[in-house]
N, C-alpha and C positions, 0 to 999 in steps of 0.2 A: 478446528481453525486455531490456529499460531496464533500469538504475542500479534507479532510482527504482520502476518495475514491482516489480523483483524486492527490493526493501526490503519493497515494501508488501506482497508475497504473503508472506516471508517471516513480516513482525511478524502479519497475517490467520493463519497458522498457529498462530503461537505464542500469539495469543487465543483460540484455537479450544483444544488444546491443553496449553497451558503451560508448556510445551517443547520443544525440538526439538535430535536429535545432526546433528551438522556433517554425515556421511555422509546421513542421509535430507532433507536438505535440498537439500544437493549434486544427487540423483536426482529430488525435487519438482521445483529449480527445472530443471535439464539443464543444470548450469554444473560446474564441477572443484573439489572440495574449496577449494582455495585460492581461490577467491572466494566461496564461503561464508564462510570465515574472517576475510577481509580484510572482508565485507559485516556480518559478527557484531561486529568491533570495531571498527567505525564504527558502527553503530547503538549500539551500548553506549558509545562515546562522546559520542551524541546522548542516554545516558540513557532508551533506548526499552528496552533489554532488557538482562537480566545473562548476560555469559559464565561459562560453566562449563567443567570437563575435558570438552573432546570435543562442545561443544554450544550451548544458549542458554535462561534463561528469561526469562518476565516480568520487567518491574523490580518491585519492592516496590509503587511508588508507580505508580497508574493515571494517564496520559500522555494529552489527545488529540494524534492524528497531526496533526505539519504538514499544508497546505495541500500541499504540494510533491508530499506523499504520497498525499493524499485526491482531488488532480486527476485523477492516475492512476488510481484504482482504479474499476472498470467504466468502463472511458473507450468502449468501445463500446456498452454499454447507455446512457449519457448522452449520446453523438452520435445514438445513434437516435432517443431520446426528446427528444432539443430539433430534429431536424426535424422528426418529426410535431408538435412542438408549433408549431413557425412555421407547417406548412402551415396551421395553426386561423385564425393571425391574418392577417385584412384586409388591404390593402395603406390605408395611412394610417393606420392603427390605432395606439394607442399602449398599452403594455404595460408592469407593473412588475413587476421579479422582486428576489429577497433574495439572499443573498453567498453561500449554498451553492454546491458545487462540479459539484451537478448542473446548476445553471441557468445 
């Protein structure tokens, strides 16, 4: 699991959630206390989440996720679903899609 993976599952929990201790994150993601921690105050730098004694919650203030983080997250459900979707189109065909992270 990425950097960037394991930011996004982390902050997905803590929406789910509301918070989360450093230790059952550690076990969530299968990485060592120490990069939960180092992973918690760099998100909380990014202003994604607040650190606590031993943990992490929401920030006050609702955030959408960067791009960075939103590429990643189902990244194998969105490679599946944009091959079946090219198989649809033609060859010559032309095709418009929007800036989502699924398309």
């Amino acid at each position: 699991m990425g950097t960037y993976e394991r930011w996004t599952r982390l902050l997905e929990v803590l929406g789910d959630r509301g918070r989360i201790e450093v230790g059952a994150a550690a076990e969530l993601l299968g990485v060592p206390m120490a990069t939960v921690r180092r992973d918690m105050e760099e998100l909380a730098r990014q202003q994604l989440l607040t650190r606590t004694r031993g943990g992490a919650v929401l920030s006050g203030v609702a955030y959408d996720l960067p791009l960075r983080y939103k590429a990643v997250r189902q990244a194998d459900e969105k490679n599946r679903l944009a091959k079946a979707a090219a198989a649809l189109v033609p060859p010559g065909a032309r095709v418009g899609l929007n800036g989502g992270t699924t398309s």
